[in-house]
N, C-alpha and C positions, 0 to 999 in steps of 0.2 A: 441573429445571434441568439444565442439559448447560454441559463446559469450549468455551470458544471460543479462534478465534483472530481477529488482527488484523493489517491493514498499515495505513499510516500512508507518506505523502507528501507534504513541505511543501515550498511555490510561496515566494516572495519574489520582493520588487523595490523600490526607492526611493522609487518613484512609484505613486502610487493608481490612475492611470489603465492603467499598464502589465501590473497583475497581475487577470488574469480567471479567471474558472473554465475551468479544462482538465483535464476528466479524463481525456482521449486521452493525456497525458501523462503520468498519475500510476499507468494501467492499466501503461500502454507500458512504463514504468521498471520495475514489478514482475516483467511481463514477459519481459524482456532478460534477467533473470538466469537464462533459459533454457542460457546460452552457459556459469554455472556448475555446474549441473545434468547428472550423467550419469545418463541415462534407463535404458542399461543393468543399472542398481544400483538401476529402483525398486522391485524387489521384497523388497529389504534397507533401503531410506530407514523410518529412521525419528526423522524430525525435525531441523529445526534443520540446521545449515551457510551455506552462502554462499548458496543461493537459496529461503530460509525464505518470499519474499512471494512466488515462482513456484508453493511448492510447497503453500501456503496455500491459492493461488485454484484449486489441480488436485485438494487431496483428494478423493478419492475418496466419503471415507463425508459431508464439507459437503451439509447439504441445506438450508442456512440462508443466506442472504446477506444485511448492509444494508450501506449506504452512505451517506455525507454529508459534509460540507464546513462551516468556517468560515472567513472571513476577520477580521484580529486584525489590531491593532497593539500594539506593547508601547510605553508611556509612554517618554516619554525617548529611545527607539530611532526613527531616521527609515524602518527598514524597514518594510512592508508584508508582509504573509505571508497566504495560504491554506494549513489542513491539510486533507486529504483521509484519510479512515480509509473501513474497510471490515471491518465484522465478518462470524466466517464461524461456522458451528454445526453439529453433527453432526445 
């Protein structure tokens, strides 16, 4: 067994018809947080901070990736939701 790590990205919308699977979007967002990230300091990074889902998908020593998606309603709630996760492993 080996520790992992994980992002998580959750879609919403009102409407059933309006919320699709998009993972261009849930990449994209982990992404971004590029712009938190000084690259300068990754040979000091270790762990954690503002861009934990950027720096998740860049480890180095990850030779593990899965992925998957559900879409949910909660009772009672008129929202609609997809979570998108992504495990990663040494």
């Amino acid at each position: 067994r080996f520790t992992t790590g994980q992002n998580l990205f959750l879609s919403s919308s009102s409407s059933p018809n309006a919320i699709s699977t998009n993972w261009k979007s849930a990449i994209q967002s982990w992404l971004d947080e590029g712009i938190l990230f000084d690259f300068s300091e990754i040979d000091k990074f270790n762990g954690g901070g503002e861009a934990g889902h950027l720096t998740q998908m860049i480890w180095a020593a990850s030779k593990y990736v899965g992925c998957g998606r559900a879409k949910f309603k909660i009772r009672g709630d008129p929202t609609y939701r997809i979570i998108y996760t992504c495990n990663y492993g040494p």
